[in-house]
Every structure is written in structure tokens, then in C-alpha cells.
TORNUTOR-665991 format. One record per residue (C-alpha): residue number from 0; residue in one letter; chain; y, z, x. Coordinates in steps of 0.25 Angstrom, whole numbers. Each point is the difference from the previous one (the first is absolute). Layout:
residues N
<node NUM; "A"; "A"; <Y; Z; X>>
...
This chain:
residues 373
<node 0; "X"; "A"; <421; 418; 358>>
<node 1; "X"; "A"; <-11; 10; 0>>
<node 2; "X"; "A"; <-10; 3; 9>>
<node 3; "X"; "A"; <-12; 9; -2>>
<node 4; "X"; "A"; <-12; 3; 8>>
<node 5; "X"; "A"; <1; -8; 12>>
<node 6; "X"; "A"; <-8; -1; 14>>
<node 7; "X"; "A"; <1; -7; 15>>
<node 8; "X"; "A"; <-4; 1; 13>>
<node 9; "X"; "A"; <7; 9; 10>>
<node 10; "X"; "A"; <9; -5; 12>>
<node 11; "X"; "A"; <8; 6; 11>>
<node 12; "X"; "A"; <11; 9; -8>>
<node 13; "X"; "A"; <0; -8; -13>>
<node 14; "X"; "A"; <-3; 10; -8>>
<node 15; "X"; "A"; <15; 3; 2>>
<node 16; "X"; "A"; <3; -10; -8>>
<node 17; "X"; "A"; <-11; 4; -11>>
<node 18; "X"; "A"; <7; 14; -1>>
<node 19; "X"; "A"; <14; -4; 0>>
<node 20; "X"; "A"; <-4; -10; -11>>
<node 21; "X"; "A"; <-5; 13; -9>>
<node 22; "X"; "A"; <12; 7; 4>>
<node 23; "X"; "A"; <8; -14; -6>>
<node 24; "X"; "A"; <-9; -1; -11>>
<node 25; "X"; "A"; <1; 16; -4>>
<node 26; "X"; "A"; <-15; -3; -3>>
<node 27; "X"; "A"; <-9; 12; -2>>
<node 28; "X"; "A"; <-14; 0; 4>>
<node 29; "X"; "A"; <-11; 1; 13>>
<node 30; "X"; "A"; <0; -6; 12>>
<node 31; "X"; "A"; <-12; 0; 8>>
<node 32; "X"; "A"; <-1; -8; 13>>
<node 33; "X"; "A"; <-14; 2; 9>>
<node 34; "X"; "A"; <-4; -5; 12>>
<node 35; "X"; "A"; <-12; 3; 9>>
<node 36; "X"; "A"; <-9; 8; -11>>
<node 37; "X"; "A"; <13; 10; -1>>
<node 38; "X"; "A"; <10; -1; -12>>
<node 39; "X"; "A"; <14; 8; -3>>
<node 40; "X"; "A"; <5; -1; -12>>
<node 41; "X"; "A"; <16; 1; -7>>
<node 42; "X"; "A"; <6; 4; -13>>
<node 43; "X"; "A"; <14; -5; -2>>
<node 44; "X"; "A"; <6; 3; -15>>
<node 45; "X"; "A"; <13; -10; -2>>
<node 46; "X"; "A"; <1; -3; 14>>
<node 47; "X"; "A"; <-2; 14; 7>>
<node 48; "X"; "A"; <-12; 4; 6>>
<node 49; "X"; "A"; <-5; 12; -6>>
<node 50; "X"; "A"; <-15; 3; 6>>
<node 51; "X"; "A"; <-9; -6; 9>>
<node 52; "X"; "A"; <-15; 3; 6>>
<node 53; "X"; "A"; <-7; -4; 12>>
<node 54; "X"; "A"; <-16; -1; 2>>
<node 55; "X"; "A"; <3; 3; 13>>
<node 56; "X"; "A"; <-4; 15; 5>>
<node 57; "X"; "A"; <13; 3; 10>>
<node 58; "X"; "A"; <11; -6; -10>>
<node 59; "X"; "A"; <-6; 12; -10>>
<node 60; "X"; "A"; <10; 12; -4>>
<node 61; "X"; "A"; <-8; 10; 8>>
<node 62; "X"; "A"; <-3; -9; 12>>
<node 63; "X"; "A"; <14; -2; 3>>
<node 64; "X"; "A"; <3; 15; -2>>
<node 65; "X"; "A"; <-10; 3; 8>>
<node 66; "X"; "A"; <3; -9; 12>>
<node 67; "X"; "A"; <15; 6; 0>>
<node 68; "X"; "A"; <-6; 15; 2>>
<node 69; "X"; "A"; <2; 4; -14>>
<node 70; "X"; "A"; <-14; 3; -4>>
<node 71; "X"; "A"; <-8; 9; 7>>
<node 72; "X"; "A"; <-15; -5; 1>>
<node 73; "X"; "A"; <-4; 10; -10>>
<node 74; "X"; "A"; <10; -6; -11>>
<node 75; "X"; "A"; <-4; -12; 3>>
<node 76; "X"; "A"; <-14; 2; -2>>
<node 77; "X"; "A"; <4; 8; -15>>
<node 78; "X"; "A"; <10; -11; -2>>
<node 79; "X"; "A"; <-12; -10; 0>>
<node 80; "X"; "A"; <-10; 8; -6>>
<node 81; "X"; "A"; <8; 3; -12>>
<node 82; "X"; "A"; <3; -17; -1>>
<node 83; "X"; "A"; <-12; -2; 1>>
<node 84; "X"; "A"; <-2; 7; -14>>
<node 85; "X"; "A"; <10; -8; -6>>
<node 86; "X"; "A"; <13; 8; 3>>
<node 87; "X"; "A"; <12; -10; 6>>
<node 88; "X"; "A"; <3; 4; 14>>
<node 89; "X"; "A"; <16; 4; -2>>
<node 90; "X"; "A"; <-7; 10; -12>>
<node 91; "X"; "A"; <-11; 5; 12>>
<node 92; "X"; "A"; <11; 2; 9>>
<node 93; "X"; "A"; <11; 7; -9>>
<node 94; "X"; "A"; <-12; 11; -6>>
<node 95; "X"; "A"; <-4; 4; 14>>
<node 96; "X"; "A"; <14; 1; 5>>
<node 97; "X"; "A"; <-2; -10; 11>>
<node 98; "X"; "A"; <15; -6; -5>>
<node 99; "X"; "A"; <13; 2; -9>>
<node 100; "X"; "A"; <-1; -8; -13>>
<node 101; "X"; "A"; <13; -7; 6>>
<node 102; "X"; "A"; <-6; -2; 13>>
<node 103; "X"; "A"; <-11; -8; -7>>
<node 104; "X"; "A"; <9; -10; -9>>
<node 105; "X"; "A"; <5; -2; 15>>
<node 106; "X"; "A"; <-13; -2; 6>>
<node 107; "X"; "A"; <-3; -10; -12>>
<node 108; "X"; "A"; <12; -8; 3>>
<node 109; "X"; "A"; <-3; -1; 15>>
<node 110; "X"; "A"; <-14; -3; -4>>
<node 111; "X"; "A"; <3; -11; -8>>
<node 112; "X"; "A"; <10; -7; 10>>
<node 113; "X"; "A"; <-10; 0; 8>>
<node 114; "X"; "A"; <-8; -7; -8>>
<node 115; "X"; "A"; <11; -9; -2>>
<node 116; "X"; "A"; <-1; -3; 15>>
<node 117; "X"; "A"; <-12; -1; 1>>
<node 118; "X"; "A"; <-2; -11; -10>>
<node 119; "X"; "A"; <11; -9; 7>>
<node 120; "X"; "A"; <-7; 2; 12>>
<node 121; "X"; "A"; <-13; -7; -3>>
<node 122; "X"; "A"; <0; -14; 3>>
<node 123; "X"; "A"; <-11; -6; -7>>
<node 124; "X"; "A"; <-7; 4; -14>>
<node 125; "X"; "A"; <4; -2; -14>>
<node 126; "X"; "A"; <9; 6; -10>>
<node 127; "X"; "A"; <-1; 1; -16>>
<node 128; "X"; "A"; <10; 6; -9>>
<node 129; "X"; "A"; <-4; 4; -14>>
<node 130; "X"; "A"; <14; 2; -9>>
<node 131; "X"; "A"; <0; 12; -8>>
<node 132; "X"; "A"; <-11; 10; 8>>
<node 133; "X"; "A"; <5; 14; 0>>
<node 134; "X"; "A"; <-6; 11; 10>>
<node 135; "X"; "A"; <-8; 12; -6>>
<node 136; "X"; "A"; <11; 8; -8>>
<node 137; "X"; "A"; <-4; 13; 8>>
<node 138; "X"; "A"; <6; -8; 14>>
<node 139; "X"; "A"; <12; 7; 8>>
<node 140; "X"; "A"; <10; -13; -2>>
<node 141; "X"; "A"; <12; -5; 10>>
<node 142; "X"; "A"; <10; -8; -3>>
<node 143; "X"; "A"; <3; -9; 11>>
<node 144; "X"; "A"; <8; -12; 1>>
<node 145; "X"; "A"; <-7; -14; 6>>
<node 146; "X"; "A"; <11; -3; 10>>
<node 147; "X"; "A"; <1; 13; 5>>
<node 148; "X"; "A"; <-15; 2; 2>>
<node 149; "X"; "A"; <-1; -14; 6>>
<node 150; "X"; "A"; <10; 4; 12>>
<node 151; "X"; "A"; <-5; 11; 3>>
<node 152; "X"; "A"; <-14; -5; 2>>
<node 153; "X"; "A"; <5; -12; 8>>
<node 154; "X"; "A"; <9; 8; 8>>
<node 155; "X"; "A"; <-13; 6; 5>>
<node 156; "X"; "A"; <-7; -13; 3>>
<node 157; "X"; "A"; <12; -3; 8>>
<node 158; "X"; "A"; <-6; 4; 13>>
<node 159; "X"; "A"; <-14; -8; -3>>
<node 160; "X"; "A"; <-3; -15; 1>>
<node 161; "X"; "A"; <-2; -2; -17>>
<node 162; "X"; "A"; <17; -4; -1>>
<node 163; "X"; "A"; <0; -11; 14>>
<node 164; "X"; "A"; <-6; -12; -10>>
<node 165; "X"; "A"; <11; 3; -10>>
<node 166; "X"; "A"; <11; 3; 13>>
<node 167; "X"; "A"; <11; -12; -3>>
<node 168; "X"; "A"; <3; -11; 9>>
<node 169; "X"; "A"; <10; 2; 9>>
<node 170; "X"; "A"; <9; -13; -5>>
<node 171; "X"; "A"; <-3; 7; -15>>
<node 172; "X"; "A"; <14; 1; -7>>
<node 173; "X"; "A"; <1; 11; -11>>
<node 174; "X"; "A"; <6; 2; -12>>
<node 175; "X"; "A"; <3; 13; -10>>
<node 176; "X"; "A"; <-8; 2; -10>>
<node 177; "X"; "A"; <-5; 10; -9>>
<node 178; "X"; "A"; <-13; -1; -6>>
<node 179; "X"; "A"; <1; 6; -14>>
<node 180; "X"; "A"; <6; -7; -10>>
<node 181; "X"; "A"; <7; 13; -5>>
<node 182; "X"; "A"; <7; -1; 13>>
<node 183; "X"; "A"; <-8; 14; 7>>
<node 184; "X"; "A"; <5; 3; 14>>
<node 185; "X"; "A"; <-13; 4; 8>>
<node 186; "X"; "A"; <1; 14; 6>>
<node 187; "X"; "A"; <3; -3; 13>>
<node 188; "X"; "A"; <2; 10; 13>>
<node 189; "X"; "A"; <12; -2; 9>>
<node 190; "X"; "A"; <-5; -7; 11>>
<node 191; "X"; "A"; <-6; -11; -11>>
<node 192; "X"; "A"; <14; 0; -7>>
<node 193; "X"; "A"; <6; -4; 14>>
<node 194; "X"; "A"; <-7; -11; 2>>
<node 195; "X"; "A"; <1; -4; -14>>
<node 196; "X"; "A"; <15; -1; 3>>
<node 197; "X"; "A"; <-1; -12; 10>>
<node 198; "X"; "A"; <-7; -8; -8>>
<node 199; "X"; "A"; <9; -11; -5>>
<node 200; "X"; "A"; <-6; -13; -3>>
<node 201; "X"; "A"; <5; -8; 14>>
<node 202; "X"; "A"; <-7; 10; 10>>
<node 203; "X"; "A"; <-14; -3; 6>>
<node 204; "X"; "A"; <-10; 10; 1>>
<node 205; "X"; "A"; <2; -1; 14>>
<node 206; "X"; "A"; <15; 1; 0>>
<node 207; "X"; "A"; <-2; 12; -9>>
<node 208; "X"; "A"; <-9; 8; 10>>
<node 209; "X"; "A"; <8; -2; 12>>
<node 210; "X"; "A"; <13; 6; -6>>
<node 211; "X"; "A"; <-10; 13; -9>>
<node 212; "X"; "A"; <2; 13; 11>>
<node 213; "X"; "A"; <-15; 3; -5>>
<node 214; "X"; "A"; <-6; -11; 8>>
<node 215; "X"; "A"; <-7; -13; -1>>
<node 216; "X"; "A"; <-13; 6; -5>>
<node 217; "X"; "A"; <5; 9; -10>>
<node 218; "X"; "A"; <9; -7; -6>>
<node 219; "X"; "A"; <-9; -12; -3>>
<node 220; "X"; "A"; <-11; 10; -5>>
<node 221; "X"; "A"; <14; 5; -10>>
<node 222; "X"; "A"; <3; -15; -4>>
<node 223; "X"; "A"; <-17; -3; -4>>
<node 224; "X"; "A"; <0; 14; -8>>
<node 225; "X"; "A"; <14; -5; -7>>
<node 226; "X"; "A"; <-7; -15; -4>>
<node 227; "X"; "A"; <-14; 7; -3>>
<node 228; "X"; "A"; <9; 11; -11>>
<node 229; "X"; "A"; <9; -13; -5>>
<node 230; "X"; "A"; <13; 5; 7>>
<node 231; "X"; "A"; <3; -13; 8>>
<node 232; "X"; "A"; <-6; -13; -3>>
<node 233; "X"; "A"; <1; -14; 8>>
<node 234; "X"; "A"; <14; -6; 1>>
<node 235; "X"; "A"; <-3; -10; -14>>
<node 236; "X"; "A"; <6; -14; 9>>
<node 237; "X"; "A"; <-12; 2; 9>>
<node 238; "X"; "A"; <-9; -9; -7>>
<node 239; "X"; "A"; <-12; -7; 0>>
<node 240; "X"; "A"; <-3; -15; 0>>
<node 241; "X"; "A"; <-1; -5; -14>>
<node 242; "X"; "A"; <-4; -12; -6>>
<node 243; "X"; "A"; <6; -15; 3>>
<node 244; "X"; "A"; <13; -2; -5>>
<node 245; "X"; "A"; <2; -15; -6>>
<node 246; "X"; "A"; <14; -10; 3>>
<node 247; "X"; "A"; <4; 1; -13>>
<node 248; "X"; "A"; <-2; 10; -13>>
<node 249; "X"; "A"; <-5; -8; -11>>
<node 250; "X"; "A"; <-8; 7; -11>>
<node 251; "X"; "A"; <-13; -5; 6>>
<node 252; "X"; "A"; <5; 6; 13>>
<node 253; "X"; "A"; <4; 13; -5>>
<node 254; "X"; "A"; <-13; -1; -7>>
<node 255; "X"; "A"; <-7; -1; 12>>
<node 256; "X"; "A"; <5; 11; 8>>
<node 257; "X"; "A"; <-3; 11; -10>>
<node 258; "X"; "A"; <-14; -5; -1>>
<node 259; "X"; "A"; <0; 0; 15>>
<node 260; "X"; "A"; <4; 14; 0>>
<node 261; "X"; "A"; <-10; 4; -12>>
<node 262; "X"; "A"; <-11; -1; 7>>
<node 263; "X"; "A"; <4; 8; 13>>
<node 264; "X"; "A"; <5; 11; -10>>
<node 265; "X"; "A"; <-13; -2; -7>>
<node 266; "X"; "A"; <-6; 0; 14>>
<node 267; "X"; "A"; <8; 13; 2>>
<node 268; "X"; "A"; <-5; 8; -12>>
<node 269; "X"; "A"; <-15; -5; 0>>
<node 270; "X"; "A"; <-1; 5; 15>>
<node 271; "X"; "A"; <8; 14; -6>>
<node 272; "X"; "A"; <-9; 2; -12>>
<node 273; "X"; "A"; <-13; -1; 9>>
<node 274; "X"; "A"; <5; 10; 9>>
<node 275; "X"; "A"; <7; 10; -7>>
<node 276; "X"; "A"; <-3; -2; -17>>
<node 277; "X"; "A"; <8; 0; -9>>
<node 278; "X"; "A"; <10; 6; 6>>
<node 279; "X"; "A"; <4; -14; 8>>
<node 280; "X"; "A"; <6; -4; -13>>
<node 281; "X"; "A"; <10; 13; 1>>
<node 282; "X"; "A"; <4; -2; 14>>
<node 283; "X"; "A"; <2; -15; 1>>
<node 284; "X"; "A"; <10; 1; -17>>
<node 285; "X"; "A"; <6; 13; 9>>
<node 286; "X"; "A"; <4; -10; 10>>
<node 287; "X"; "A"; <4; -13; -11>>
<node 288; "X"; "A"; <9; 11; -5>>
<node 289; "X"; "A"; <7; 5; 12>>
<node 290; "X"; "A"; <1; -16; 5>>
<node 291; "X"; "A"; <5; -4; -15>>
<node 292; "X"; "A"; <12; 9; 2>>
<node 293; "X"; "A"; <6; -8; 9>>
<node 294; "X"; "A"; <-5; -15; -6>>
<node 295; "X"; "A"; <5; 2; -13>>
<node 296; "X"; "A"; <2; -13; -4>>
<node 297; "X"; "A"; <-12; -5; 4>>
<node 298; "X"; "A"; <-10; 13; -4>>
<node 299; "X"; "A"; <7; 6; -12>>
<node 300; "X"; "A"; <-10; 5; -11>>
<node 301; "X"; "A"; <-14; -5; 10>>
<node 302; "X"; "A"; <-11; 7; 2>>
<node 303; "X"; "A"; <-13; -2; 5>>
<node 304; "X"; "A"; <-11; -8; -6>>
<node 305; "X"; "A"; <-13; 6; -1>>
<node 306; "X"; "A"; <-4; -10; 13>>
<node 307; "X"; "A"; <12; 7; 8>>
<node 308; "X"; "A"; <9; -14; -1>>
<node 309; "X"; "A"; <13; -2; -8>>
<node 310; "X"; "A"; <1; -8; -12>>
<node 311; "X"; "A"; <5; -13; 3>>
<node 312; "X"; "A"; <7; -3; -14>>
<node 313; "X"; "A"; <8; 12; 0>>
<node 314; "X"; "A"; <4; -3; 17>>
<node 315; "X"; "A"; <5; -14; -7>>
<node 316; "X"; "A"; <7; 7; -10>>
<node 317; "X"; "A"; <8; 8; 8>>
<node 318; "X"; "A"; <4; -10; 10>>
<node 319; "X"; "A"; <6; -8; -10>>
<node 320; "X"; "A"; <11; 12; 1>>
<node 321; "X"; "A"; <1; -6; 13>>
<node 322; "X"; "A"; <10; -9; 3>>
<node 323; "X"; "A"; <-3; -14; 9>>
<node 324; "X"; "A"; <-5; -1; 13>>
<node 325; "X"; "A"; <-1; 15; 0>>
<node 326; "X"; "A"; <-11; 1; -7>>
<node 327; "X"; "A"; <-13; -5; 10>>
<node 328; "X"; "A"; <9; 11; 10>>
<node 329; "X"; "A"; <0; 11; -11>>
<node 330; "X"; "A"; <-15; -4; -4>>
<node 331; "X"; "A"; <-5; 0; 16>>
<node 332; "X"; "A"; <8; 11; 4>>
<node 333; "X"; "A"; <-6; 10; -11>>
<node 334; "X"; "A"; <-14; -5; 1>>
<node 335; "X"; "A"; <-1; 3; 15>>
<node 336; "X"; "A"; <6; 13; -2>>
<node 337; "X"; "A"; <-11; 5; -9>>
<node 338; "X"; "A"; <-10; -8; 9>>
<node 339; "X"; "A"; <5; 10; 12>>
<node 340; "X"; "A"; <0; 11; -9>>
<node 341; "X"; "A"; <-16; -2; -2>>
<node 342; "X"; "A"; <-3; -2; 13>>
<node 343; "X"; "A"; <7; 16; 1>>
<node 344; "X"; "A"; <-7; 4; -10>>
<node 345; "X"; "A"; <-14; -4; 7>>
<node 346; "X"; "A"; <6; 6; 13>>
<node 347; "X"; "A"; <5; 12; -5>>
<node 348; "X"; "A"; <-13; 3; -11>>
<node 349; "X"; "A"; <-10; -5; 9>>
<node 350; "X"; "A"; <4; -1; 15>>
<node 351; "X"; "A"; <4; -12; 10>>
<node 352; "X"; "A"; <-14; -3; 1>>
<node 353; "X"; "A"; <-1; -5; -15>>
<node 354; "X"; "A"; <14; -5; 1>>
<node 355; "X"; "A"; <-4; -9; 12>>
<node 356; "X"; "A"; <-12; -6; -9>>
<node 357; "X"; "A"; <9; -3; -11>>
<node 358; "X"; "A"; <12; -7; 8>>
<node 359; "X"; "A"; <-11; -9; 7>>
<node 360; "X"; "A"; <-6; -3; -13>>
<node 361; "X"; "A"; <14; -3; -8>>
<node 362; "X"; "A"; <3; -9; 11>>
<node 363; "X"; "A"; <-12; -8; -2>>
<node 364; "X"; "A"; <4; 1; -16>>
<node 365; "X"; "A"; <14; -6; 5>>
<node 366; "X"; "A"; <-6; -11; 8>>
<node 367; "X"; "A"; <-11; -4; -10>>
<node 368; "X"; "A"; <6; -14; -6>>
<node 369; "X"; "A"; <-3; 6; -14>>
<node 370; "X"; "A"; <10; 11; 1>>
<node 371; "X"; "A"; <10; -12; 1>>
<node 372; "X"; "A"; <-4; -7; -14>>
């Protein structure tokens, strides 16, 4: 699957889930996201970020120097006359001795995690990635890695109100997991790592904050910032209500569930595509995958349809592998989990808000009588 150029809207802290997917992908190319007339833009080449640029004056290589005392006002003013004329601030800067070549590749690396934060921190506006863009060739490049940039700019927002509508439920149950398919730890501080460790797929939320030393607060602010990087994922029992399930598996039965849950998986991605673009389409074959790993009989050798849905002639096929009465059991019990795992994805790439929205409307979907044939 290849995706290109692609644009969506922005919602609390999904663009998470948009730079982790170009870490995934290793794509090369320009993001920009904008929102209230001010834009900042990213360069990633194979799934490192590499540059970035704001339109924003104080997220500018010489405001931030200035604002930590590094500048006097008089380089300052050099610094933005000699811009003005064309010259790129880390070359103003270096000529007029105002900082050490080192000092600026540092300066650039802080400015552009910056601007990493500061793009996960709009909550409204719109996105656009253009694959194959490159930054001027006379640019100071970094090298940093998605993860790593993420955590440190949500470990920053931990103490403002952008993390509580993605804070878990208290009776949430969590699971291992780790995001990249190459098996990449996040880089993770000590406290993180600790409670990391009481995760185990039978405690709550709950349960896990009242035995974490680091309190109720912080450890649940930990636990959302371990979701939102793909550390931890929701326990895969906890699922949600599927469709009908008939007396007896006859073909025209089995038949009738997988059209049942083709249209709430097409549901699914329609919702997604509108959203996000074309992205919806790596996120929700992402999740088929990670669920097919453990449905096997059921899944092997599916993927999605360009409606989102699941080919019901191949389903068919591999259930006949599937002996007797077993098969209506292994045909729900798959279906539902991938149904769950849309409903994450929604969560997760666009927020509780969106998710609430598509569980109400995939229970309409369920109750309608032509989702039963």
C-alpha cells in the first residue's frame, strides 16, 4: 500500500498518530499543519525528522536565543537585519560570533523539538503531507527519531489540560505492546519504565495507580503518554458489541454476519478517510494486521478492500479450514476483534469525541434490520 500526498483536519493530539505513521512508513517528505493564519512545518527523510520551520516569530532560531539571554539586543538587531538580506539566521549568528558552530546544530535541534511541540499541541486546523519534499540543501539538519521527539514534547504538556480527554478510564485494562512493527523500544525515562513494569493485562488503571509510589496523577498522565507513543494498548478481550449472532451457522448465516460487519467496517473507514485522508487506510490495514496475528485461520492472506470491508469470498474460504461448530465462533470472535480494533483506531487518531460518534452510529448500523439480511 502506498500513500502519497495526503491531508485531514486536526484534533487533539492526532497528529501523534500521523508522525508515528511516517516513522512506520520510513516516508520522506513535508508536513505541514496550520491552524489560526500560523503554520509549522516538518521534514522527515525515512522516518526521521530532519528540519522543521514555523511562521511563528518566537519559535525563530534567534527569538529563542534571545529569550534565554544569549543574544544581546544589538545581535539581535544584526542577526535580523543580515536575514532580512537573505542570509539564514544560524549563518547571521555564527559570522558575528553571537554562537559556536556546535552551539547552533544544538539550538537547531531544540528549535525544531519545539516545533514538534508545538504542532501536537494545536487542537484544531488541518494537516497535509507532501512525500518527497526536501528542505533547501543549504538547511542545518538534525536527525531526530519520531518516538523520541514525541515523548519529549508530551512530557511537557503533562502538566496542561491537552492529555485529560485522552487520560484512560480508571476500569481500563492494559496490555504490552510496541508500536513499530521492527519491534523499537520507545526511549523511555526511569520513572516511565517503572510504571511500564506494572502493566500486565489484569490490572485496571485504577488498580495500577494506587500501587505506583508516583501518585494517582502522574502515574495516569505516564500511562496516556504510554497509549498515545503505542507502548500499551487496550487489553484485546475488552471488546465492543458486534453484530447479532444467528442459532445456527449455515452458509446463509455466516454469510449474514460478515455482511453485517462489512458495513460497520465500512462505516469505520468512510468516518476515517473524511477525517484524516488517506492515511485512514494505513492506520485501520495496521490494526487488520496486528488482529490477523492472532486470527489466523480466519484472516490469513486478507486485506482490506478499498471500501475498508473484508472480502467475503476469501473469509469463506478460510473457514472452511475451520472445523464444525467452531467456525460461526471463530468467524464472530475475529470479526468483533477487528471491529474493537477500529473503534481504537478512531479513539486513538482522532479522540473520545469522534469515537463516541462512531459507537453510537455502529449501533444504529447493528440494530438496522438490513444489517441482518
Amino acid at each position: 500500500m502506498t500513500v502519497g500526498t495526503f491531508k485531514g483536519r486536526i484534533t487533539p493530539l492526532n497528529l501523534t498518530e500521523i508522525l508515528k505513521f511516517l516513522k512506520e512508513s520510513g516516508k520522506s517528505g513535508l508536513l505541514k499543519a496550520e491552524s489560526d493564519g500560523s503554520w509549522r512545518s516538518l521534514y522527515v527523510r525515512r522516518g526521521r525528522i530532519i528540519a522543521g520551520e514555523s511562521s511563528l516569530n518566537e519559535e525563530s532560531l534567534i527569538e529563542l536565543l534571545r529569550e534565554v539571554g544569549m543574544l544581546t539586543p544589538e545581535q539581535v538587531s544584526v542577526s535580523g537585519t543580515l536575514t532580512k538580506g537573505g542570509i539564514r539566521p544560524g549563518r547571521a549568528l555564527v559570522e558575528q560570533g553571537a554562537v559556536k558552530p556546535s552551539d547552533l546544530w544544538q539550538w537547531t535541534e531544540h528549535r525544531v523539538r519545539t516545533l514538534v511541540r508545538g504542532m501536537l499541541g494545536w487542537s484544531s486546523g488541518s494537516f497535509a503531507f507532501e512525500e518527497g519534499a526536501l528542505p533547501p540543501v543549504d538547511w542545518m539538519l538534525v536527525d531526530l527519531d519520531i518516538l523520541d521527539a514525541i515523548l519529549s514534547a508530551l512530557r511537557e504538556m503533562e502538566e496542561g489540560d491537552l492529555l485529560k480527554p485522552r487520560l484512560p478510564e480508571s476500569e481500563a485494562v492494559f496490555e504490552h505492546f510496541t508500536y513499530s512493527d521492527g519491534g523499537e523500544a520507545p526511549p523511555l525515562l526511569a520513572h516511565e519504565k517503572y510504571v511500564l513494569a506494572l502493566v500486565n493485562g489484569r490490572r485496571t488503571v485504577s488498580e495500577i495507580a494506587r500501587m505506583s509510589e508516583l501518585g494517582e496523577a502522574a502515574t495516569r498522565n505516564i500511562l496516556c503518554l504510554m497509549f498515545l507513543v503505542g507502548c500499551v494498548r487496550h487489553r484485546r478481550d475488552e471488546t465492543v458489541e458486534g453484530a447479532p449472532v444467528p442459532s445456527d451457522g449455515t452458509s446463509k448465516d455466516v454469510k449474514a454476519v460478515i455482511k453485517a460487519y462489512n458495513e460497520m467496517f465500512a462505516f469505520v473507514y468512510g468516518y476515517m478517510m473524511k477525517e484524516v485522508g488517506p492515511i485512514a487506510e494505513h492506520v485501520l490495514d495496521k490494526y487488520l494486521r496486528e488482529v490477523r496475528e492472532a486470527n489466523e485461520s480466519l484472516l490469513g492472506k486478507i486485506s482490506l478492500t478499498k471500501e475498508g470491508t473484508l472480502n467475503e469470498d476469501s473469509l469463506l474460504k478460510n473457514l472452511q479450514t475451520v472445523h464444525g461448530k467452531n467456525r460461526l465462533d471463530t468467524l464472530v470472535k475475529g470479526l468483533n476483534e477487528f471491529l474493537y480494533s477500529g473503534q481504537l483506531a478512531v479513539k486513538r487518531t482522532l479522540g473520545a469525541d469522534h469515537e463516541a460518534v462512531v459507537i453510537r452510529r455502529l449501533n444504529e448500523i447493528r440494530k438496522s434490520p438490513a444489517s441482518l439480511g
